[in-house]
PyMOL Python script that loads the backbone (N, CA, C, O; Angstrom):
from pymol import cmd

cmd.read_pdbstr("""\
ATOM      1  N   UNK A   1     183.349 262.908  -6.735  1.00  0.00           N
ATOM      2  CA  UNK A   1     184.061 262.057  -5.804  1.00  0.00           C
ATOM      3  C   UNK A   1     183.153 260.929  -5.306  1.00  0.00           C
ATOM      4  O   UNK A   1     183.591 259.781  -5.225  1.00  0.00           O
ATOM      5  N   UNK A   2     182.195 261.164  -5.052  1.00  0.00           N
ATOM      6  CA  UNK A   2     180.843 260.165  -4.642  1.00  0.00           C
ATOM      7  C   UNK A   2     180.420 259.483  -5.541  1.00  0.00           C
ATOM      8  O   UNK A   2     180.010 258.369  -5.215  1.00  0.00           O
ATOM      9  N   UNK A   3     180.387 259.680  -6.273  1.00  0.00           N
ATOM     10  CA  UNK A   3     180.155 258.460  -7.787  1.00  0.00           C
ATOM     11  C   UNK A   3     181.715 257.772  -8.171  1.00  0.00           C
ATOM     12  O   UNK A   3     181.636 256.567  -8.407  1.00  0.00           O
ATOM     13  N   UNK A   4     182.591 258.138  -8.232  1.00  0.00           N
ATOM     14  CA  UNK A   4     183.789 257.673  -8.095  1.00  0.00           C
ATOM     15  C   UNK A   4     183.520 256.157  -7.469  1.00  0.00           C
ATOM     16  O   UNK A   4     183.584 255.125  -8.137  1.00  0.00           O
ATOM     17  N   UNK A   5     183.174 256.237  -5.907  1.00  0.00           N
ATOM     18  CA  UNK A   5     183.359 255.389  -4.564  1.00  0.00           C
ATOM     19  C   UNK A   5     182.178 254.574  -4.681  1.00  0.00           C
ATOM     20  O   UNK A   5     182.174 253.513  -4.058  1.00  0.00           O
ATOM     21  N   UNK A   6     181.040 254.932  -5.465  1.00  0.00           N
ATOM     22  CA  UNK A   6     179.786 253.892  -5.651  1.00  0.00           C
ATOM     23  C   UNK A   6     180.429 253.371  -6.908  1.00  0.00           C
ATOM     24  O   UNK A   6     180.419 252.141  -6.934  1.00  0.00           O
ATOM     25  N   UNK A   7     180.805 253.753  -7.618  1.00  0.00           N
ATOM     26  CA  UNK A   7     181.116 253.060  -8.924  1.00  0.00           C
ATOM     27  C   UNK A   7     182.578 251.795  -8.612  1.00  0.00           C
ATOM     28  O   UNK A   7     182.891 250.894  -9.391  1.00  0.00           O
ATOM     29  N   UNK A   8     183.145 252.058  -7.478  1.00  0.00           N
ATOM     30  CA  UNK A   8     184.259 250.982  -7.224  1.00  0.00           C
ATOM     31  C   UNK A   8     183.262 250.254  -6.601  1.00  0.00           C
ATOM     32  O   UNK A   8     182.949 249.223  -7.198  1.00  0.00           O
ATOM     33  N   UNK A   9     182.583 250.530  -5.414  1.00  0.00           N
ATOM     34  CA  UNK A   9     181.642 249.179  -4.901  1.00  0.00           C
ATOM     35  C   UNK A   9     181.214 248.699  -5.884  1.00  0.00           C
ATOM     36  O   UNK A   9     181.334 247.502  -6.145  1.00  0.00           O
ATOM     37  N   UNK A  10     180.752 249.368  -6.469  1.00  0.00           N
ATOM     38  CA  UNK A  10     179.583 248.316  -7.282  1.00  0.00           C
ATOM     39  C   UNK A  10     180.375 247.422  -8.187  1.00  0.00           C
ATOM     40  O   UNK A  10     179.812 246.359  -8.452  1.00  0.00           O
ATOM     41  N   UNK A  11     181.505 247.607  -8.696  1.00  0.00           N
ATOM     42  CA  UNK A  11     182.628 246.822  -9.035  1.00  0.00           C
ATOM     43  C   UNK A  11     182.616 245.938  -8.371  1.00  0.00           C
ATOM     44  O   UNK A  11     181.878 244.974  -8.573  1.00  0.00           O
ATOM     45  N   UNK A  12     183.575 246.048  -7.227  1.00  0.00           N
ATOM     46  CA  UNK A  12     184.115 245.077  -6.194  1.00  0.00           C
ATOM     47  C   UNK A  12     182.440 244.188  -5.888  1.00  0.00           C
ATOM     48  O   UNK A  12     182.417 243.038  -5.448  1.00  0.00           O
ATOM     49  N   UNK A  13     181.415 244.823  -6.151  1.00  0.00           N
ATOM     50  CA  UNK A  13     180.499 243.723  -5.241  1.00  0.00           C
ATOM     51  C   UNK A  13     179.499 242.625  -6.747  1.00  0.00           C
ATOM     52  O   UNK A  13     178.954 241.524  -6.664  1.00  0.00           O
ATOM     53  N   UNK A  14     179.599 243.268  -7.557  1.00  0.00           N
ATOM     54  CA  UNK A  14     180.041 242.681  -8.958  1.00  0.00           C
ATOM     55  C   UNK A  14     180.665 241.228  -8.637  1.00  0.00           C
ATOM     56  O   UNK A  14     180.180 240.160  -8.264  1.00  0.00           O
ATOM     57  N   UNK A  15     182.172 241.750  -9.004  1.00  0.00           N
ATOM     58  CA  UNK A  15     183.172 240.611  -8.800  1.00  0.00           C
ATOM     59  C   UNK A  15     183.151 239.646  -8.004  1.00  0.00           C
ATOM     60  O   UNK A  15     183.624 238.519  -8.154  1.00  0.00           O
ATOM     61  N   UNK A  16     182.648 240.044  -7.223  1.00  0.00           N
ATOM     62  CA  UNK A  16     182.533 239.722  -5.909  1.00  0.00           C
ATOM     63  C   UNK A  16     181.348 238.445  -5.697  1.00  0.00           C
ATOM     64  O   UNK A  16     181.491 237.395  -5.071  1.00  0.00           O
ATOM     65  N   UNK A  17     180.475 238.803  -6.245  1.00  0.00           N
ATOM     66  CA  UNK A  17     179.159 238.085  -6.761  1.00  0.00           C
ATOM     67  C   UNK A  17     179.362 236.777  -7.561  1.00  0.00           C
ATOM     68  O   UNK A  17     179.210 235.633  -7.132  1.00  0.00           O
ATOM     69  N   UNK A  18     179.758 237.182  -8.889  1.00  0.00           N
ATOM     70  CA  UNK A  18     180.329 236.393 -10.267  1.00  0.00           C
ATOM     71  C   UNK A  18     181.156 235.349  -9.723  1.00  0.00           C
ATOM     72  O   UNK A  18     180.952 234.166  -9.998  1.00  0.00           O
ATOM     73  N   UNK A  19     182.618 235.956  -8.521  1.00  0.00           N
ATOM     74  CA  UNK A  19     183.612 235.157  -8.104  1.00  0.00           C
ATOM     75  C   UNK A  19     183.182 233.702  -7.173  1.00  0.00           C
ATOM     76  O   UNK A  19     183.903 232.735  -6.929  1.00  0.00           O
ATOM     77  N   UNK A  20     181.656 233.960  -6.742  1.00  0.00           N
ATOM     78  CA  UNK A  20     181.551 232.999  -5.631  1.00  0.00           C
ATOM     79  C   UNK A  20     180.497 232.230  -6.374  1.00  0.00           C
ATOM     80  O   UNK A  20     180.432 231.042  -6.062  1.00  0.00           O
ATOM     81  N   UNK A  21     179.487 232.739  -7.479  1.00  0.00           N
ATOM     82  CA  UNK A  21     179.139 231.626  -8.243  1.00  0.00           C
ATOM     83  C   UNK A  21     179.563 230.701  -8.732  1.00  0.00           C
ATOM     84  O   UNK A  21     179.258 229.510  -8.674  1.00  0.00           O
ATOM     85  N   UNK A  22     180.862 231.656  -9.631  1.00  0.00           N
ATOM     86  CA  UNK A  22     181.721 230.405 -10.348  1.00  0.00           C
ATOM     87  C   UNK A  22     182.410 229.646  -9.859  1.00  0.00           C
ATOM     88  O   UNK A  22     182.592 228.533 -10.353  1.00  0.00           O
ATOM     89  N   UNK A  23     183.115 230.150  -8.482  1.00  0.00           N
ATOM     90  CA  UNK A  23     183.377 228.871  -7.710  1.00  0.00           C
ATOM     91  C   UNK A  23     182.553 227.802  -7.070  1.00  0.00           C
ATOM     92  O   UNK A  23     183.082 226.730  -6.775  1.00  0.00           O
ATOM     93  N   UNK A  24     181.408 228.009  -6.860  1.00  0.00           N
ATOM     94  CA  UNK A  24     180.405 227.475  -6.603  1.00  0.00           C
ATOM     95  C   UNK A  24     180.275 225.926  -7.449  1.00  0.00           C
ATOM     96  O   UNK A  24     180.124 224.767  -7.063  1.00  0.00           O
ATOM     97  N   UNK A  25     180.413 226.555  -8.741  1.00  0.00           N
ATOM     98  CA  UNK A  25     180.085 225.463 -10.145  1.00  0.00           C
ATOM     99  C   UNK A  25     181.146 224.722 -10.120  1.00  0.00           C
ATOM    100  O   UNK A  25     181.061 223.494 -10.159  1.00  0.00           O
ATOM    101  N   UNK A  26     182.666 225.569 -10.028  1.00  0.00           N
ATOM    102  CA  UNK A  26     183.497 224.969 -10.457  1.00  0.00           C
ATOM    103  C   UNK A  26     184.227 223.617  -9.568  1.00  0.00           C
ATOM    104  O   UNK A  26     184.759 223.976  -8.517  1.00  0.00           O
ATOM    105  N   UNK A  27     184.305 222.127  -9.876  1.00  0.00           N
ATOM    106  CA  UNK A  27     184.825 220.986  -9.090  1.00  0.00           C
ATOM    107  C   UNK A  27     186.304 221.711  -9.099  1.00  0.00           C
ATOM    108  O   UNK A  27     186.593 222.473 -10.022  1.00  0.00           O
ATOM    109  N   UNK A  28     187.441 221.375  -7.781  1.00  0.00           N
ATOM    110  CA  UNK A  28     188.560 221.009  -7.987  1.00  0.00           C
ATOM    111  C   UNK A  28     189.628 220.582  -8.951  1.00  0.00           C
ATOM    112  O   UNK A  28     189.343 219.598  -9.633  1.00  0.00           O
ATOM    113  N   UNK A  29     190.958 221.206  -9.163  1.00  0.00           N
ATOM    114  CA  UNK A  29     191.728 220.591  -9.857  1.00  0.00           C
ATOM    115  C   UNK A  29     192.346 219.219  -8.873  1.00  0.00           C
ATOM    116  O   UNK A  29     192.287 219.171  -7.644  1.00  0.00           O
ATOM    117  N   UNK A  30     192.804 218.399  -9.574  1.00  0.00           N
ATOM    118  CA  UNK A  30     193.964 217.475  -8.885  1.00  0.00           C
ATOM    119  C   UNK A  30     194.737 218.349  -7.869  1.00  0.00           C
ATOM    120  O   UNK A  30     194.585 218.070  -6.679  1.00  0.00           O
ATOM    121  N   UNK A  31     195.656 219.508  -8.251  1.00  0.00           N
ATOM    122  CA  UNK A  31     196.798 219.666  -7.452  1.00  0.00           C
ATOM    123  C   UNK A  31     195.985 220.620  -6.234  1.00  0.00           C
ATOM    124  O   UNK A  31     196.754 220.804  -5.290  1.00  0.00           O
ATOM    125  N   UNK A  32     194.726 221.222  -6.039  1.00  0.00           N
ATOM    126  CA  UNK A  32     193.711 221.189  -4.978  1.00  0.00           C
ATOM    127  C   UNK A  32     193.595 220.449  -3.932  1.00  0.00           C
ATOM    128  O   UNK A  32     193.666 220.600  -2.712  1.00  0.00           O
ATOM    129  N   UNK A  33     193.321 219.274  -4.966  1.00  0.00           N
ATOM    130  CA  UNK A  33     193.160 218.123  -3.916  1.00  0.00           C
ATOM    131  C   UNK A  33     194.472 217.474  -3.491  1.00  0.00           C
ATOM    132  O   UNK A  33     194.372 216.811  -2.458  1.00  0.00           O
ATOM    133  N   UNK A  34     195.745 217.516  -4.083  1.00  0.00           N
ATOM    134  CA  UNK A  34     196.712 217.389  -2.891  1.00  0.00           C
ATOM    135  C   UNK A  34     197.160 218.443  -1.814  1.00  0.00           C
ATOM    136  O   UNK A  34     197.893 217.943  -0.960  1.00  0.00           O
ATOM    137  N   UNK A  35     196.962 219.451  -1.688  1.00  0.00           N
ATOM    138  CA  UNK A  35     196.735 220.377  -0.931  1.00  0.00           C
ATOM    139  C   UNK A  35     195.856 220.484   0.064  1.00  0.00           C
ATOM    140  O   UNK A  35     196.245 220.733   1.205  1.00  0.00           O
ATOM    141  N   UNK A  36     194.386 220.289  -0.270  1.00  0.00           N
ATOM    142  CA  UNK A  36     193.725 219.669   0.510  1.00  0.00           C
ATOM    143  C   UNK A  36     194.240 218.313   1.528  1.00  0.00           C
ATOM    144  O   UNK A  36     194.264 218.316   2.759  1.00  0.00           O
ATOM    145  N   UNK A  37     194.518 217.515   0.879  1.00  0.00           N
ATOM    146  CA  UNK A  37     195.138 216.474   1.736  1.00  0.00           C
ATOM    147  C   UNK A  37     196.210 216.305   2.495  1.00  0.00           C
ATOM    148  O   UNK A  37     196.405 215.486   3.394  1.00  0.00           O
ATOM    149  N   UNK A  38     197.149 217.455   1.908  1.00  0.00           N
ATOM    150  CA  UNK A  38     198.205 217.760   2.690  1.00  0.00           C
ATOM    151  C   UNK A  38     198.067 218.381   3.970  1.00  0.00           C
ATOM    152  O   UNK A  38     198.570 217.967   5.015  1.00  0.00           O
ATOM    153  N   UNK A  39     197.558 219.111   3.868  1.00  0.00           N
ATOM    154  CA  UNK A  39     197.230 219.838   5.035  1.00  0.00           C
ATOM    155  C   UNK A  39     197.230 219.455   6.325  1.00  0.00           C
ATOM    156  O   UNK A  39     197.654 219.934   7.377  1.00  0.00           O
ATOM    157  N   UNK A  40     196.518 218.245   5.923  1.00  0.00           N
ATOM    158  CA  UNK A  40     196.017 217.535   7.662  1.00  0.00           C
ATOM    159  C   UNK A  40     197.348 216.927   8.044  1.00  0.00           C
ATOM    160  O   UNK A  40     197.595 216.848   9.248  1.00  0.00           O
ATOM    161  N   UNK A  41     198.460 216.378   6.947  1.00  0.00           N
ATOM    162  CA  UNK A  41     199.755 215.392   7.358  1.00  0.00           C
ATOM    163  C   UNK A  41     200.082 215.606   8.585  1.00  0.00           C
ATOM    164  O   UNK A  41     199.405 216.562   8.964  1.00  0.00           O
ATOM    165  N   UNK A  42     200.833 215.193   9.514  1.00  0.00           N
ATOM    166  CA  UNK A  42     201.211 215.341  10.754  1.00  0.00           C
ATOM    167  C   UNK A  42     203.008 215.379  10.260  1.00  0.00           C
ATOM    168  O   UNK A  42     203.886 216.195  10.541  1.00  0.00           O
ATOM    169  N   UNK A  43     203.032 214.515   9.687  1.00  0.00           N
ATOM    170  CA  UNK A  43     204.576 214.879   9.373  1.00  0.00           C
ATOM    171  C   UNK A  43     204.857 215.062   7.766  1.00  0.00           C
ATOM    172  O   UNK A  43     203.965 215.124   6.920  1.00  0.00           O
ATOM    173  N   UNK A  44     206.575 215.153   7.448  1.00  0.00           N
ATOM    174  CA  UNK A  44     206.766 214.855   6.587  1.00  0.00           C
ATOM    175  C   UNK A  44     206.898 214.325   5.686  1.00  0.00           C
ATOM    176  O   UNK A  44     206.871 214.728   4.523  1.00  0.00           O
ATOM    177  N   UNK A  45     207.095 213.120   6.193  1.00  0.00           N
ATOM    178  CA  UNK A  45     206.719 211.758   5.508  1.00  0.00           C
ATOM    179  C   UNK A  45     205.241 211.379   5.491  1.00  0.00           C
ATOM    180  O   UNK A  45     204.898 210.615   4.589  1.00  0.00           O
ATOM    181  N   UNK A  46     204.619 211.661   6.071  1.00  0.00           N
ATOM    182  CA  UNK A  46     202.979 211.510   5.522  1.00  0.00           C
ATOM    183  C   UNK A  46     202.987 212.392   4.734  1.00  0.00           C
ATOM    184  O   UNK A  46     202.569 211.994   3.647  1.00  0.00           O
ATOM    185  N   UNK A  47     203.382 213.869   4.740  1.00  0.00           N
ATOM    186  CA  UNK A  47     203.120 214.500   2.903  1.00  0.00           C
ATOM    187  C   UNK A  47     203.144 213.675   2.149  1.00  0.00           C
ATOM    188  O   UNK A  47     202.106 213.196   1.692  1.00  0.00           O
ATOM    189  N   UNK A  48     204.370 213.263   1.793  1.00  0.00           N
ATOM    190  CA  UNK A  48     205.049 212.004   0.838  1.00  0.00           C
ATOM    191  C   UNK A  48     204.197 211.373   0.783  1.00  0.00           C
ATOM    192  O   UNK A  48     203.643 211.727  -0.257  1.00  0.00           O
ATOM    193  N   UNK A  49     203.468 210.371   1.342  1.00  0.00           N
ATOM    194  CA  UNK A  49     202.713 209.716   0.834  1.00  0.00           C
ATOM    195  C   UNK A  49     201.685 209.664   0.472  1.00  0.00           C
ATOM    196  O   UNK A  49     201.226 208.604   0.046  1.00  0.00           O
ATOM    197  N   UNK A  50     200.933 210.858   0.521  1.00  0.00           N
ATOM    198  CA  UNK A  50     199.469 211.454   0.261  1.00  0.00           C
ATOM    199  C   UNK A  50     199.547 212.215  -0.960  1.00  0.00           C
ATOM    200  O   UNK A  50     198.596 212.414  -1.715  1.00  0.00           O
ATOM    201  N   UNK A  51     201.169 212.788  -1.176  1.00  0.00           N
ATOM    202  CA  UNK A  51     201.230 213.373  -2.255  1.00  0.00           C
ATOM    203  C   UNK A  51     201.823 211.676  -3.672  1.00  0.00           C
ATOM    204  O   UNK A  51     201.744 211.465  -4.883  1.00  0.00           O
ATOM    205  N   UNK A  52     202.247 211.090  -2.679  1.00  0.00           N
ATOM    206  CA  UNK A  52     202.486 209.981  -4.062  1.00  0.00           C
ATOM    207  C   UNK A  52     200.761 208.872  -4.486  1.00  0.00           C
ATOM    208  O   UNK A  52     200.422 208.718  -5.659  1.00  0.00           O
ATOM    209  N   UNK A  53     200.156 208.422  -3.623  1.00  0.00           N
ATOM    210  CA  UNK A  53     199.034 208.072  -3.606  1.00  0.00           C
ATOM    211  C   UNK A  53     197.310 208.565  -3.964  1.00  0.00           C
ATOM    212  O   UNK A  53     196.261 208.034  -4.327  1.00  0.00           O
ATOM    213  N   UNK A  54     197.863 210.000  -3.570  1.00  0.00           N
ATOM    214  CA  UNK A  54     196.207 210.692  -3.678  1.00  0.00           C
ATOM    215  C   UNK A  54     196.262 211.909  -4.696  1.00  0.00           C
ATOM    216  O   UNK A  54     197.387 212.400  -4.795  1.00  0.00           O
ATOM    217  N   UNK A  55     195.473 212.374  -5.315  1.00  0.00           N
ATOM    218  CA  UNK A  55     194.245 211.566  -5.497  1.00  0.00           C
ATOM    219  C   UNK A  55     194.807 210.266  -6.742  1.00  0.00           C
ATOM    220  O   UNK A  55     195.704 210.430  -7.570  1.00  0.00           O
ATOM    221  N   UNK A  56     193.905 208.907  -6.528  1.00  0.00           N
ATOM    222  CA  UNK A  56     194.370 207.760  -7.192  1.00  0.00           C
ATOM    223  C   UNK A  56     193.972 208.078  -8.490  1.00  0.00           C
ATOM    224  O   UNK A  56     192.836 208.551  -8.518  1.00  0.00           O
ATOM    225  N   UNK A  57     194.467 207.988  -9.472  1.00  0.00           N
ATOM    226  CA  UNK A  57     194.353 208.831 -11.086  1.00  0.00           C
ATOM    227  C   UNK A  57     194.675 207.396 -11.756  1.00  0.00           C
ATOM    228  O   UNK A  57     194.148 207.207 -12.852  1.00  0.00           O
ATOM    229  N   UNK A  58     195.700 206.079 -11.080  1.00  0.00           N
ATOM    230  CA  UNK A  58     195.818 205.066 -12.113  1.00  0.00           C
ATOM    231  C   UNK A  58     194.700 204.015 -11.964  1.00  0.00           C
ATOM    232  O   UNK A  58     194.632 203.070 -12.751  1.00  0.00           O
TER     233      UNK A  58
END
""", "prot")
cmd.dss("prot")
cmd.show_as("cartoon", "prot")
cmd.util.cbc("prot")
cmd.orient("prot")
């Protein structure tokens, strides 16, 4: 039973490890970064326009 419960930690702290490197490395997608930007909108219509404008791709 005790090796069972070290053998899931050590899993989970594994994953756990690996998961925050590679995010570390990894930049943002686009639809991130409208999310990111959305967030702050105050209204609805500022979504709209942060989601038609940002990020500028043309």
């Amino acid at each position: 039973m005790r090796t069972s419960k070290v053998w899931v930690v050590g899993v989970l702290a594994l994953t756990t490890a690996l998961g925050l490197i590679s995010s570390a490395a990894k930049l943002m997608w686009n639809d991130e970064f409208l999310s990111f930007y959305s967030d702050s909108a105050a209204s609805a219509k500022a979504v709209w326009e942060i989601q038609k404008h940002y990020p500028n791709l043309a």
